[in-house]
N, C-alpha and C positions, 0 to 999 in steps of 0.2 A: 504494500500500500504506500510506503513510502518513497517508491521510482512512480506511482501513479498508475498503478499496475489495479486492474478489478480484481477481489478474492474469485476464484474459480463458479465458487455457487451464483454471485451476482453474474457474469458471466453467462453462467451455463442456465440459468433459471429464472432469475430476478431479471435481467432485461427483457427478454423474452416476453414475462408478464406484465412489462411496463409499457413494452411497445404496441403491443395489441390493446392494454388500456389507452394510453394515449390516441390511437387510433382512432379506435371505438367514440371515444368522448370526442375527438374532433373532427367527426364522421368523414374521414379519409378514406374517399368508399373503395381506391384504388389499393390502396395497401390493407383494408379490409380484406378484399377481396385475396389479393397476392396471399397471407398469410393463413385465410379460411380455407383455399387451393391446397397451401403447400402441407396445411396439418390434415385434408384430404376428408373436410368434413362438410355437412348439409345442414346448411340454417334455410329456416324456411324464411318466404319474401315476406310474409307479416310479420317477422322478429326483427328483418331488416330492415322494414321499413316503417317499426315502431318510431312515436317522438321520444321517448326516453330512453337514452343510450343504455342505460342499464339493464333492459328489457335485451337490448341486442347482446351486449359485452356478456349476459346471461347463457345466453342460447349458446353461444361462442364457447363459455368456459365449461358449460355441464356434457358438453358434448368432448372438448380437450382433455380436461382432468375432473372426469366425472368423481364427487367426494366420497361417493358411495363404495366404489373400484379399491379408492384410496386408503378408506378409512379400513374394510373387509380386509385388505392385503396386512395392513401395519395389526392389526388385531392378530392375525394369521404369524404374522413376522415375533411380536413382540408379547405375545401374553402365554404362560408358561402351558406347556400342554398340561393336559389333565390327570393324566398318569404319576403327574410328577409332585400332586398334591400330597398335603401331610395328613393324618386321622384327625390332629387338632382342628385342623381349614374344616374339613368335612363335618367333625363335630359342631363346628360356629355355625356353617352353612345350613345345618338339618334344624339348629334351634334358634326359634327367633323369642324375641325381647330377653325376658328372663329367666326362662327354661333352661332347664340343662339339659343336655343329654341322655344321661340315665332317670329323668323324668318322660322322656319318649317311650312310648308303645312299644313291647319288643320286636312288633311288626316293622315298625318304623326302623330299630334299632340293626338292624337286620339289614336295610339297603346303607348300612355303612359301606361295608365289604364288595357291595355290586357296585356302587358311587366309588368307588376308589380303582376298581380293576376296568371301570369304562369298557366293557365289553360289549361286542358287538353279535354277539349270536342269539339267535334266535329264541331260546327260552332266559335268555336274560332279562331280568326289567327295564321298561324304560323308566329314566330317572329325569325329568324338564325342571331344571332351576328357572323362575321368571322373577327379574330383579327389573321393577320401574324407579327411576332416580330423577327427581326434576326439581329444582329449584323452587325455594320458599326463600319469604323472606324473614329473617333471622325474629322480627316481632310476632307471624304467627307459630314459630314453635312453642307447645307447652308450656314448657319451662320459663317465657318471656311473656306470656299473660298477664296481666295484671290480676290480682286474688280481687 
């Protein structure tokens, strides 16, 4: 950076996405065009010929670096396979609020063992963990109530 040299990633990634922004925003329908070609993608003519550039630069990016692609791959890449869980993970997992463990059903207690070996045959159980997480704000948690 100090001969005025760009880090590689601005280079290789961050311009790229500046110049297709900068485009888009000051509808340079030529070099739209040139680089919707050369990434070898289809916007339809109502996105291009939306008045809100963001409605275009949209269509442009979900189709280049769909999030969904993105996000499914780094989940895939970076979060530990299953196999490789501890009994404690799986004891936390099977009990919610203040339950323990050994206050579970011995039915329950039972899909430890299947929940750990993730197997896939046929008279194995299925096991579906569904975790929803979505933002509150810190006044309506319980605990921040007013009595």
């Amino acid at each position: 950076q100090s001969k005025g040299k760009k880090p590689l990633f601005v280079q290789l990634v961050l311009d790229n996405i500046w110049s297709l922004y900068e485009a888009v925003m000051k509808r340079d329908k030529e070099k739209i065009e040139k680089i919707v070609t050369s990434l070898g993608l289809k916007i339809g003519p109502r996105e291009s010929r939306h008045a809100d550039p963001k409605v275009h630069l949209n269509a442009i990016c979900s189709q280049w670096l769909p999030i969904s692609d993105a996000v499914l791959s780094m989940v895939c890449n970076k979060v530990p396979s299953p196999l490789d869980i501890t009994a404690e993970r799986v004891e936390k997992l099977m009990c919610v609020g203040a339950r323990t463990f050994d206050s579970l059903p011995p039915e329950t207690q039972e899909l430890k063992s299947a929940f750990m070996k993730c197997s896939s045959e046929a008279t194995a159980p299925v096991i579906v963990f569904v975790s929803k997480m979505f933002p509150v704000d810190s006044k309506a948690l319980p605990q921040n109530k007013p009595r």
